[in-house]
PDB file of N, CA, C and O in Angstrom:
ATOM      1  N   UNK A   1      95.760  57.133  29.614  1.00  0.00           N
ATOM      2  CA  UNK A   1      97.001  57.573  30.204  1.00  0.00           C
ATOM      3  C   UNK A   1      97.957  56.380  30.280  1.00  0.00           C
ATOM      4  O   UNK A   1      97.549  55.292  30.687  1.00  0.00           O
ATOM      5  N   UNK A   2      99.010  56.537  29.958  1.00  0.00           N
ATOM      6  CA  UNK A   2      99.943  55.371  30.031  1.00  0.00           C
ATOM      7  C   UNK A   2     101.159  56.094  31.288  1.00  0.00           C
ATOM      8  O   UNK A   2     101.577  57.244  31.423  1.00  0.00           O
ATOM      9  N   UNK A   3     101.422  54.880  32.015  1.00  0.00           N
ATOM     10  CA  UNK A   3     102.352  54.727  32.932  1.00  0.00           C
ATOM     11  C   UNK A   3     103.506  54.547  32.774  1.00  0.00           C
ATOM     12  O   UNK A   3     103.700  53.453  32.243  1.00  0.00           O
ATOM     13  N   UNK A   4     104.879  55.386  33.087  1.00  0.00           N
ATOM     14  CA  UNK A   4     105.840  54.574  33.451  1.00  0.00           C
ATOM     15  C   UNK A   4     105.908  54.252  34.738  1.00  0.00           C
ATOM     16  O   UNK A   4     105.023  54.771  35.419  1.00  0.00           O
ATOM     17  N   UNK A   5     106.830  53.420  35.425  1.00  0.00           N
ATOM     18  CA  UNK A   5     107.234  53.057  36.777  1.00  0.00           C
ATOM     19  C   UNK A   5     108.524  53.050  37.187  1.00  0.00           C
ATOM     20  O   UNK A   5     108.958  51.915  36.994  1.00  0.00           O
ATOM     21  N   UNK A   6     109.298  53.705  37.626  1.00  0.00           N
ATOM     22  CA  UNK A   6     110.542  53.490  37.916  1.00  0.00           C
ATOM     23  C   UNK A   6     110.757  52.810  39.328  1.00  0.00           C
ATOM     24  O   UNK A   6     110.493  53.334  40.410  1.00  0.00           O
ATOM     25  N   UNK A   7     111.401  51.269  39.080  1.00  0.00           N
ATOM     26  CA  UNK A   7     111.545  50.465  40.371  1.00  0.00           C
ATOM     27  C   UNK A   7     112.362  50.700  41.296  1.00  0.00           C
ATOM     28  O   UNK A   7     112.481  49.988  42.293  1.00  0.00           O
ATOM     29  N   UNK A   8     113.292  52.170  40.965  1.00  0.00           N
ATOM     30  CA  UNK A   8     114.435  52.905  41.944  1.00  0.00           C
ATOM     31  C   UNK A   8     114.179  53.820  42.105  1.00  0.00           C
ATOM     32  O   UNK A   8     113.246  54.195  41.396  1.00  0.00           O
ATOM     33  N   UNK A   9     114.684  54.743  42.980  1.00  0.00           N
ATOM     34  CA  UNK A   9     114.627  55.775  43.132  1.00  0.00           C
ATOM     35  C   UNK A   9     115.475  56.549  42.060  1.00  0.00           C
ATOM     36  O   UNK A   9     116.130  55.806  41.330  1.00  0.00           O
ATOM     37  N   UNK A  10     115.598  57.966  41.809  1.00  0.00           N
ATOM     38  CA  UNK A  10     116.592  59.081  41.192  1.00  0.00           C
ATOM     39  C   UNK A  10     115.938  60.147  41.804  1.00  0.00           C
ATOM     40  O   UNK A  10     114.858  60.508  42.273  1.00  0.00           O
ATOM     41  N   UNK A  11     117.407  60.581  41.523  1.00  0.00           N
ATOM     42  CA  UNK A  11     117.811  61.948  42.399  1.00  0.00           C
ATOM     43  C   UNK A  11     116.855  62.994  41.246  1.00  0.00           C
ATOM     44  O   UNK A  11     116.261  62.615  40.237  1.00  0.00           O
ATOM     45  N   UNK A  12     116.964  64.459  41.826  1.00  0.00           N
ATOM     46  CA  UNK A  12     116.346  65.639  41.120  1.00  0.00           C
ATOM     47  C   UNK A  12     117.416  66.027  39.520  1.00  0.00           C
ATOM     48  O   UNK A  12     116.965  66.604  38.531  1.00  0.00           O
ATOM     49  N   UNK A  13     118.365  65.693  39.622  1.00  0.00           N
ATOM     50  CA  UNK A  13     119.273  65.902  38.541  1.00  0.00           C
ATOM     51  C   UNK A  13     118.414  64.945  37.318  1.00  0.00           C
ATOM     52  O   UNK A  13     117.775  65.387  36.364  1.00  0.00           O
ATOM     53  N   UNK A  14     118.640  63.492  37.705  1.00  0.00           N
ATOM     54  CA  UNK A  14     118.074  62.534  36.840  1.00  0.00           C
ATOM     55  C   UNK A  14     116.286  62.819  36.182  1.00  0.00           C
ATOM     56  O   UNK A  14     115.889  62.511  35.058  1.00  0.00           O
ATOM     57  N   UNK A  15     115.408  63.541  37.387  1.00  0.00           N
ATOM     58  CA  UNK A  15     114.383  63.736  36.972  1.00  0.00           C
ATOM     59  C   UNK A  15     114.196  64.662  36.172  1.00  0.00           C
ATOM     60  O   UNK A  15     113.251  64.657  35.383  1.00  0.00           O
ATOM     61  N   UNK A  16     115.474  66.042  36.281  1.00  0.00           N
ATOM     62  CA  UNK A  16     115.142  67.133  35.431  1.00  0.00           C
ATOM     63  C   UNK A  16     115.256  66.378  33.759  1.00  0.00           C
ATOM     64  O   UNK A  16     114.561  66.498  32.750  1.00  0.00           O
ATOM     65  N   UNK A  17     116.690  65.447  34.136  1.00  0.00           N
ATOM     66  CA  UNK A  17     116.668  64.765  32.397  1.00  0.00           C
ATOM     67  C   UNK A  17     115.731  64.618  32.006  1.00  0.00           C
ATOM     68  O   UNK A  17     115.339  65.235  31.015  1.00  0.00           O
ATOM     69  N   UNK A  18     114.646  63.283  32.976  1.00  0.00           N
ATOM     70  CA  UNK A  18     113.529  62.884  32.058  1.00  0.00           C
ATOM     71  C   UNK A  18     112.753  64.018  31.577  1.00  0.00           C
ATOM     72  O   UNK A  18     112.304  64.020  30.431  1.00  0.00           O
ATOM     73  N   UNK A  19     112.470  65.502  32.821  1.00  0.00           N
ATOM     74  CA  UNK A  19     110.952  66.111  32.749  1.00  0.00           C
ATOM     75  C   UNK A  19     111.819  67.047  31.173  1.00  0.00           C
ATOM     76  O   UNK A  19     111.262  68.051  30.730  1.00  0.00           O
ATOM     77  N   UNK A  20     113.092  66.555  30.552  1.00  0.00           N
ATOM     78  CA  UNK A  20     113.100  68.144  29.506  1.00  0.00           C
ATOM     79  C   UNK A  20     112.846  66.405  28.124  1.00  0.00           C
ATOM     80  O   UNK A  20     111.991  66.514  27.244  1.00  0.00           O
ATOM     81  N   UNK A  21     113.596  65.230  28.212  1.00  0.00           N
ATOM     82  CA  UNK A  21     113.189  64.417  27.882  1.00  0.00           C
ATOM     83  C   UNK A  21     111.701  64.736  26.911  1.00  0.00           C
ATOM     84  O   UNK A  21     111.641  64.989  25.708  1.00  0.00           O
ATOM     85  N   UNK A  22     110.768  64.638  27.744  1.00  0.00           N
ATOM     86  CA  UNK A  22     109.598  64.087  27.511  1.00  0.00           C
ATOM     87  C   UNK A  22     108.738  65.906  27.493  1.00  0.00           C
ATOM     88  O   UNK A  22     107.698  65.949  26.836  1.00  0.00           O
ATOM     89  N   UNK A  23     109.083  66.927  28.015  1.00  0.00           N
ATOM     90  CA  UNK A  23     108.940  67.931  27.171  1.00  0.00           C
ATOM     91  C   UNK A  23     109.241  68.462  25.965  1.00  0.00           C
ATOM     92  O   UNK A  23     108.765  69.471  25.444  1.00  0.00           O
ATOM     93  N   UNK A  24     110.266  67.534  25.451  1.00  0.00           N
ATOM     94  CA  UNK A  24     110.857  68.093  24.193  1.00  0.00           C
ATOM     95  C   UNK A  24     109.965  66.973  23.186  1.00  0.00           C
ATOM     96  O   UNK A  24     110.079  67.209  21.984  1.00  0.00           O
ATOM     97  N   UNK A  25     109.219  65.954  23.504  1.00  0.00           N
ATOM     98  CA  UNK A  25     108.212  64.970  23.010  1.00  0.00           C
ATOM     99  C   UNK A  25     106.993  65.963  22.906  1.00  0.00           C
ATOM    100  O   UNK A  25     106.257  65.689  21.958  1.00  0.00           O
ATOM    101  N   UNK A  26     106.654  66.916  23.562  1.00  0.00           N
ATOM    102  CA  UNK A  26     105.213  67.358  24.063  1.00  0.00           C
ATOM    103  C   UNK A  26     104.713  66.552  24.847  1.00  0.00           C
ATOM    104  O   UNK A  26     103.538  66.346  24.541  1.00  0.00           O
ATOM    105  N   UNK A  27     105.154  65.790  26.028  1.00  0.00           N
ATOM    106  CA  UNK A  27     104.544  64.861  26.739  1.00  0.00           C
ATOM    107  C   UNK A  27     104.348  65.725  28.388  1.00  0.00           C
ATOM    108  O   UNK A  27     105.228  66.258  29.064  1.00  0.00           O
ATOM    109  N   UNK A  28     103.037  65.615  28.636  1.00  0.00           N
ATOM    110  CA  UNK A  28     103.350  66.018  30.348  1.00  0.00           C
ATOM    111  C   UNK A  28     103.627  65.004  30.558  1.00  0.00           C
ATOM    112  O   UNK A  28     103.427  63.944  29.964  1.00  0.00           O
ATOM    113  N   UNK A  29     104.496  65.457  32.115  1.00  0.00           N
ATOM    114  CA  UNK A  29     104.930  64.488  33.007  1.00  0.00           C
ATOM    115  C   UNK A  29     104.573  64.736  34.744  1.00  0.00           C
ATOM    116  O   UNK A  29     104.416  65.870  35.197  1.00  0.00           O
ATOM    117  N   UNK A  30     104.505  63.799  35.381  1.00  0.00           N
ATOM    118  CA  UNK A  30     103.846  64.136  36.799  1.00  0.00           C
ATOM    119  C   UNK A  30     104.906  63.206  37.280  1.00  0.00           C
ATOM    120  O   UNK A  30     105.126  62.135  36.715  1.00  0.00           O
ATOM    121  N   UNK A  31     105.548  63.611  38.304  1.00  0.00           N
ATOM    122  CA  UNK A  31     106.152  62.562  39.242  1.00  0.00           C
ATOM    123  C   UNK A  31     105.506  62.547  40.644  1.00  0.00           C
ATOM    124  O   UNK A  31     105.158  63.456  41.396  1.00  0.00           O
ATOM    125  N   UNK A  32     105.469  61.292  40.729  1.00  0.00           N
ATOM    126  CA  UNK A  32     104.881  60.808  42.541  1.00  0.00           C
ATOM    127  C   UNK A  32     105.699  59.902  42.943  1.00  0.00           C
ATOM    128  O   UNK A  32     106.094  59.083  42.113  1.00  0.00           O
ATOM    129  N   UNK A  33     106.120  59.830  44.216  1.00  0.00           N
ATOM    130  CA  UNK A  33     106.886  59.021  45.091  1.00  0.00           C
ATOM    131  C   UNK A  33     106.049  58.254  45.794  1.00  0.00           C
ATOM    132  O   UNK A  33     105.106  58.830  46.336  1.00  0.00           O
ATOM    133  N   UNK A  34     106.166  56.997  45.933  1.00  0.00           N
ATOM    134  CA  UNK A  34     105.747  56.138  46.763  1.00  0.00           C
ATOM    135  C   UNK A  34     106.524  55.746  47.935  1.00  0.00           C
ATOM    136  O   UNK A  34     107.267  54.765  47.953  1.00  0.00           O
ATOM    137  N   UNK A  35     106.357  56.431  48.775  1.00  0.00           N
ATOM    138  CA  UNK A  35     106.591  55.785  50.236  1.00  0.00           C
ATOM    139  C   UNK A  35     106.240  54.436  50.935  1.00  0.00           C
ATOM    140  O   UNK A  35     105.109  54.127  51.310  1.00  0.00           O
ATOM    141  N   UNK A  36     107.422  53.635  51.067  1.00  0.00           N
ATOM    142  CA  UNK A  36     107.120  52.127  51.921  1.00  0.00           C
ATOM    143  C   UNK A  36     106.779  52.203  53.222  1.00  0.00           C
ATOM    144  O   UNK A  36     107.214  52.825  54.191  1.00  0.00           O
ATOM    145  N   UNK A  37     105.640  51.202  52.979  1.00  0.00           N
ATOM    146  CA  UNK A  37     105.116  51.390  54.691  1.00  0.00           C
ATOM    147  C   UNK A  37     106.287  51.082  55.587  1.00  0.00           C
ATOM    148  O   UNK A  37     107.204  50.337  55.240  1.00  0.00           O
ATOM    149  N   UNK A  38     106.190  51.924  57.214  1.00  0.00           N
ATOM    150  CA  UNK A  38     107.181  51.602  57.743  1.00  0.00           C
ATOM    151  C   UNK A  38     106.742  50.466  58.880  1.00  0.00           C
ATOM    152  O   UNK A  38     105.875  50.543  59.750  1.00  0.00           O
ATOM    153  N   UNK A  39     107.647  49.396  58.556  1.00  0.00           N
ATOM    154  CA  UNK A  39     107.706  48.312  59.172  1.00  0.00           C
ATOM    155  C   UNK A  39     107.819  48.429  60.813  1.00  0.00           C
ATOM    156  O   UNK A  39     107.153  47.694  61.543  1.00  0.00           O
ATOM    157  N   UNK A  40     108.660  49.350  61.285  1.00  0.00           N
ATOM    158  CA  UNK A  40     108.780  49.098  62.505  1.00  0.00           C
ATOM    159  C   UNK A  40     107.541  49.423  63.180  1.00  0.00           C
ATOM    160  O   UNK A  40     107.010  48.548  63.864  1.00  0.00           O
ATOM    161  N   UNK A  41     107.144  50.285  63.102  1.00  0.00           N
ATOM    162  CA  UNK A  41     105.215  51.072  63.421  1.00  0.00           C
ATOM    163  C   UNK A  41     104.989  49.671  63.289  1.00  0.00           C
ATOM    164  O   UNK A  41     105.245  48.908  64.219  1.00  0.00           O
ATOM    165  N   UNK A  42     104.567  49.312  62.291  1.00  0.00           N
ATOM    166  CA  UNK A  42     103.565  48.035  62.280  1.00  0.00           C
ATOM    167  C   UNK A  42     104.044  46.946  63.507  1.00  0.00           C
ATOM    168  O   UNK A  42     103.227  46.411  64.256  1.00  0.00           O
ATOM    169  N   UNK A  43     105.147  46.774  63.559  1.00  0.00           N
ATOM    170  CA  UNK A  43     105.918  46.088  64.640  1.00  0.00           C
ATOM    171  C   UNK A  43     105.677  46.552  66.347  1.00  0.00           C
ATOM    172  O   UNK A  43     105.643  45.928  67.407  1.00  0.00           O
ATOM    173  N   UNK A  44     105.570  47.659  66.038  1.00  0.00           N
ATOM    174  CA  UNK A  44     105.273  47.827  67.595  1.00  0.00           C
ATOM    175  C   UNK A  44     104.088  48.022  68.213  1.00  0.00           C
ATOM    176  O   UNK A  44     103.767  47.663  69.345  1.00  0.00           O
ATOM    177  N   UNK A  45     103.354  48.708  67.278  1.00  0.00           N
ATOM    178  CA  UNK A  45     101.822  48.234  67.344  1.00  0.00           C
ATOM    179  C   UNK A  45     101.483  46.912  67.421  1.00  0.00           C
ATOM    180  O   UNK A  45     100.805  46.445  68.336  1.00  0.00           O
ATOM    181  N   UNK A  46     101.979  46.209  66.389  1.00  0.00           N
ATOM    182  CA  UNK A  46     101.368  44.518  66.964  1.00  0.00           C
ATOM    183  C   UNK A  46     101.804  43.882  68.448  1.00  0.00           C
ATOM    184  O   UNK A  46     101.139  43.146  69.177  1.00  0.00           O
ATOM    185  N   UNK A  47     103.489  44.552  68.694  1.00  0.00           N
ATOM    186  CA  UNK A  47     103.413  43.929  70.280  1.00  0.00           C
ATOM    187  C   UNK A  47     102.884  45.266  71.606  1.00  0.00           C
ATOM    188  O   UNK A  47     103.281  45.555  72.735  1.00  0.00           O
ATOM    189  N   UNK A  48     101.925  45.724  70.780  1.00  0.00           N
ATOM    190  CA  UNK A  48     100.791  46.487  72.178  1.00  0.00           C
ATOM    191  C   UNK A  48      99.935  45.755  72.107  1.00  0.00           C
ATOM    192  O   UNK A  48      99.203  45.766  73.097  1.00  0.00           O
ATOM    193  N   UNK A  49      99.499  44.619  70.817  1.00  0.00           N
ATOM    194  CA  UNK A  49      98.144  43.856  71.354  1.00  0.00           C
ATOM    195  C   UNK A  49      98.957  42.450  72.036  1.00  0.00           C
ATOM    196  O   UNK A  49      98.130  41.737  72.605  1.00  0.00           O
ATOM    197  N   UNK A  50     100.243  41.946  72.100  1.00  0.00           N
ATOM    198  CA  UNK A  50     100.990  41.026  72.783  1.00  0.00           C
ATOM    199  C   UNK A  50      99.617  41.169  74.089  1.00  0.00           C
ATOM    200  O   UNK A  50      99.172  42.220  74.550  1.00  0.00           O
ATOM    201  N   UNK A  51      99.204  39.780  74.428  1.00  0.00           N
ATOM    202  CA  UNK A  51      98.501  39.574  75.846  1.00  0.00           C
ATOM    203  C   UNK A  51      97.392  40.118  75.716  1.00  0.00           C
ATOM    204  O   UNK A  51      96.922  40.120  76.854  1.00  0.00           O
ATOM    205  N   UNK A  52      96.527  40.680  74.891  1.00  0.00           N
ATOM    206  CA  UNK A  52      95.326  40.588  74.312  1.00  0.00           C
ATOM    207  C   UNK A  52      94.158  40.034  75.040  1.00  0.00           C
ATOM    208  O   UNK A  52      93.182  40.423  75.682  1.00  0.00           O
ATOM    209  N   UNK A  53      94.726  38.934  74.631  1.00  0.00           N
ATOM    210  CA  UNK A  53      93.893  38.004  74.388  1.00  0.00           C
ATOM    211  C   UNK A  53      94.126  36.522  75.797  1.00  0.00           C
ATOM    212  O   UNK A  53      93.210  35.758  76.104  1.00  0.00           O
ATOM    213  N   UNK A  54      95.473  36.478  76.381  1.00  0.00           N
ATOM    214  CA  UNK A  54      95.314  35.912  77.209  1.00  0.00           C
ATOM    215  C   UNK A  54      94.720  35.048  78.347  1.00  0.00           C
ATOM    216  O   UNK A  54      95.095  33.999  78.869  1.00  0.00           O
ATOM    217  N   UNK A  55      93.171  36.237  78.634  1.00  0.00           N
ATOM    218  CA  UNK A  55      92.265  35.447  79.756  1.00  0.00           C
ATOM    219  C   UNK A  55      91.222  34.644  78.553  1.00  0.00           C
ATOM    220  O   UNK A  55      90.069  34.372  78.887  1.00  0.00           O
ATOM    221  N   UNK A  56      91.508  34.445  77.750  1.00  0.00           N
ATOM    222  CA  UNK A  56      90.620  33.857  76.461  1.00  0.00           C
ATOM    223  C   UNK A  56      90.796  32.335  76.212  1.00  0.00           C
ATOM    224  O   UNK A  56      91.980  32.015  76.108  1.00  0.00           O
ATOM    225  N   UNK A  57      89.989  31.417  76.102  1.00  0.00           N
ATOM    226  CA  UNK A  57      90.644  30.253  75.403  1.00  0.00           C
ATOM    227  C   UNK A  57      90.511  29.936  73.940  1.00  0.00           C
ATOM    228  O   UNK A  57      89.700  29.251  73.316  1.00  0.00           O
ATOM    229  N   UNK A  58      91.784  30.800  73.509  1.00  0.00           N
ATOM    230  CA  UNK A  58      91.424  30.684  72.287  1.00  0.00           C
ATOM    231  C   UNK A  58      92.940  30.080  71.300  1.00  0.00           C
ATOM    232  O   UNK A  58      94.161  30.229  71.356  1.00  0.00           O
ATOM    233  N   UNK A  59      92.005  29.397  70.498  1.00  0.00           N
ATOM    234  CA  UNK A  59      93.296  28.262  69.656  1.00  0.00           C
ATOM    235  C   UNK A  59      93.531  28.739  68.137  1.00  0.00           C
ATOM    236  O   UNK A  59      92.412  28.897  67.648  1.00  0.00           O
ATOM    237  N   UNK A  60      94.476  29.016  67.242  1.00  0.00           N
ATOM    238  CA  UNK A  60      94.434  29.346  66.328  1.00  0.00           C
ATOM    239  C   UNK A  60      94.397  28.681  64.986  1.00  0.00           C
ATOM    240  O   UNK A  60      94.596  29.145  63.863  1.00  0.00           O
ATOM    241  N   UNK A  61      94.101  27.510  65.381  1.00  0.00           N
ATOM    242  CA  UNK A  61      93.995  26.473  64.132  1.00  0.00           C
ATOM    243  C   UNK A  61      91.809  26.396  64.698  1.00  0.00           C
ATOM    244  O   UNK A  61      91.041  25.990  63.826  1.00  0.00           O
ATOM    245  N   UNK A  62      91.314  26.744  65.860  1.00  0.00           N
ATOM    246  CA  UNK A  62      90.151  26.823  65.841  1.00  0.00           C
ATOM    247  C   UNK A  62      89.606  28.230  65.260  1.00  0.00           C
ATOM    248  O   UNK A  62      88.456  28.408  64.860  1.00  0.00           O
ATOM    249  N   UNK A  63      90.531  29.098  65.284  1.00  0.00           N
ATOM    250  CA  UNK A  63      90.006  30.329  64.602  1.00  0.00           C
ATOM    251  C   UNK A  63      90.179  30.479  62.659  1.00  0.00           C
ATOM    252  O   UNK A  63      89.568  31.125  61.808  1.00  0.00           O
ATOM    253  N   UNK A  64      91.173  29.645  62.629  1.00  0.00           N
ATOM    254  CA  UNK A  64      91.541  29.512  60.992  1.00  0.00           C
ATOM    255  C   UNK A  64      90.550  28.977  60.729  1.00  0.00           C
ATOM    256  O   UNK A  64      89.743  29.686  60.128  1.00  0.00           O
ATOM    257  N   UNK A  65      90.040  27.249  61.087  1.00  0.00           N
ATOM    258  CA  UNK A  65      88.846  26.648  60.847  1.00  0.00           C
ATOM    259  C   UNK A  65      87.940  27.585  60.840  1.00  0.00           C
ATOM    260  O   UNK A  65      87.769  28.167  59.768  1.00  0.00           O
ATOM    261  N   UNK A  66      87.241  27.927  61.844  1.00  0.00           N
ATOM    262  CA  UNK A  66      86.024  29.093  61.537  1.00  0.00           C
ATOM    263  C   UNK A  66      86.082  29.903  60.368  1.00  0.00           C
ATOM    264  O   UNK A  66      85.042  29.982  59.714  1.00  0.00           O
ATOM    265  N   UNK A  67      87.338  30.677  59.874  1.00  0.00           N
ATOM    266  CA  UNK A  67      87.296  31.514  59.634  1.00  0.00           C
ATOM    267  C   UNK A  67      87.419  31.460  57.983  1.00  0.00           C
ATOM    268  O   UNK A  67      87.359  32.411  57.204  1.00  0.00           O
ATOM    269  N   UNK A  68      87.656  29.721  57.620  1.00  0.00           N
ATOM    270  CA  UNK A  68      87.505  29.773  56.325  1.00  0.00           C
ATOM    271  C   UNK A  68      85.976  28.405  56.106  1.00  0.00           C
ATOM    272  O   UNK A  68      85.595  27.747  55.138  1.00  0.00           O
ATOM    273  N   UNK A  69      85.601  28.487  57.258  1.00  0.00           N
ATOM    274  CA  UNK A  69      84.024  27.563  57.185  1.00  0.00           C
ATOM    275  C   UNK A  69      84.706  26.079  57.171  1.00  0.00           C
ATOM    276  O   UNK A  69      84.407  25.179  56.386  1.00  0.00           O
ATOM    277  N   UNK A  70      85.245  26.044  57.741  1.00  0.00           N
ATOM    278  CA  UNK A  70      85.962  24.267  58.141  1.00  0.00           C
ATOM    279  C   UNK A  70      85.343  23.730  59.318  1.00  0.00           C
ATOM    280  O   UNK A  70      85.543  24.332  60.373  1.00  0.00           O
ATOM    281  N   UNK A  71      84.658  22.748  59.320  1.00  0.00           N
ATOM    282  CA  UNK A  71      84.220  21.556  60.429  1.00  0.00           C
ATOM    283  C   UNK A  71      85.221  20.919  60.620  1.00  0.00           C
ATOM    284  O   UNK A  71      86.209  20.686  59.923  1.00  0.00           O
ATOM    285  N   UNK A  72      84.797  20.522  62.029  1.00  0.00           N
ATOM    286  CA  UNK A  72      85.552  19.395  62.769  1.00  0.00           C
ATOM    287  C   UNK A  72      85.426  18.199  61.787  1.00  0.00           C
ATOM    288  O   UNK A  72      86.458  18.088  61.124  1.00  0.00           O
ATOM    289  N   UNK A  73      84.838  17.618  61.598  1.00  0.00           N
ATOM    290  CA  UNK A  73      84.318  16.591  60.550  1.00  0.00           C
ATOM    291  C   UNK A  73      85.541  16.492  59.476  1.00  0.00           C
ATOM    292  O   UNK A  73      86.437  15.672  59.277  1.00  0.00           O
ATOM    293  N   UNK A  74      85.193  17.570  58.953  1.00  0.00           N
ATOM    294  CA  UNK A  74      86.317  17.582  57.666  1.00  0.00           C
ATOM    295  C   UNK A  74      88.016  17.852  57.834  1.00  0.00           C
ATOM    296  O   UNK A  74      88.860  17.955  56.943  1.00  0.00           O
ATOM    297  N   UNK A  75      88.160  17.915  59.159  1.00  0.00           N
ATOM    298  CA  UNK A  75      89.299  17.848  59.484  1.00  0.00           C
ATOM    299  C   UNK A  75      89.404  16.330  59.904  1.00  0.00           C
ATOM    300  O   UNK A  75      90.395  15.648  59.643  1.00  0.00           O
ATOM    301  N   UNK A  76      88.606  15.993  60.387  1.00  0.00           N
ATOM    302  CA  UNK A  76      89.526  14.198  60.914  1.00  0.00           C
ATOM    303  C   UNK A  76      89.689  13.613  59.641  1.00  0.00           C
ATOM    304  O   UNK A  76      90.216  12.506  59.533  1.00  0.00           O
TER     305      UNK A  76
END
């Protein structure tokens, strides 16, 4: 199966072009829309975990270290 991708959107006018386009080829055609995640959701969900973590002592250059197998050692 080969892909096109269109990096814009078009309206239903523009799609009927392509779908008689590429029927008049003998080609099926399927269109799908990709929806962008919505940013603000992600945004407000992250400030419900705001204060989390608070009664914690926790440092984030000690959690990066851990978290890619870094010693103290190899940091001085």
């Amino acid at each position: 199966m080969t892909q096109i991708v269109l990096r814009n959107s078009i309206d239903t006018t523009q799609m009927s072009v392509l779908t008689r386009l590429f029927d008049s080829w003998n080609v099926a055609v399927e269109f799908k829309e990709e929806k962008k995640p919505d940013t603000k959701s992600f945004s407000q969900l992250f400030s419900k975990t705001r204060g989390m973590w608070k009664d914690y002592d926790i440092d984030g250059d000690k959690l990066r270290n851990e978290a890619w197998g870094i010693t103290e050692q190899a940091t001085k």
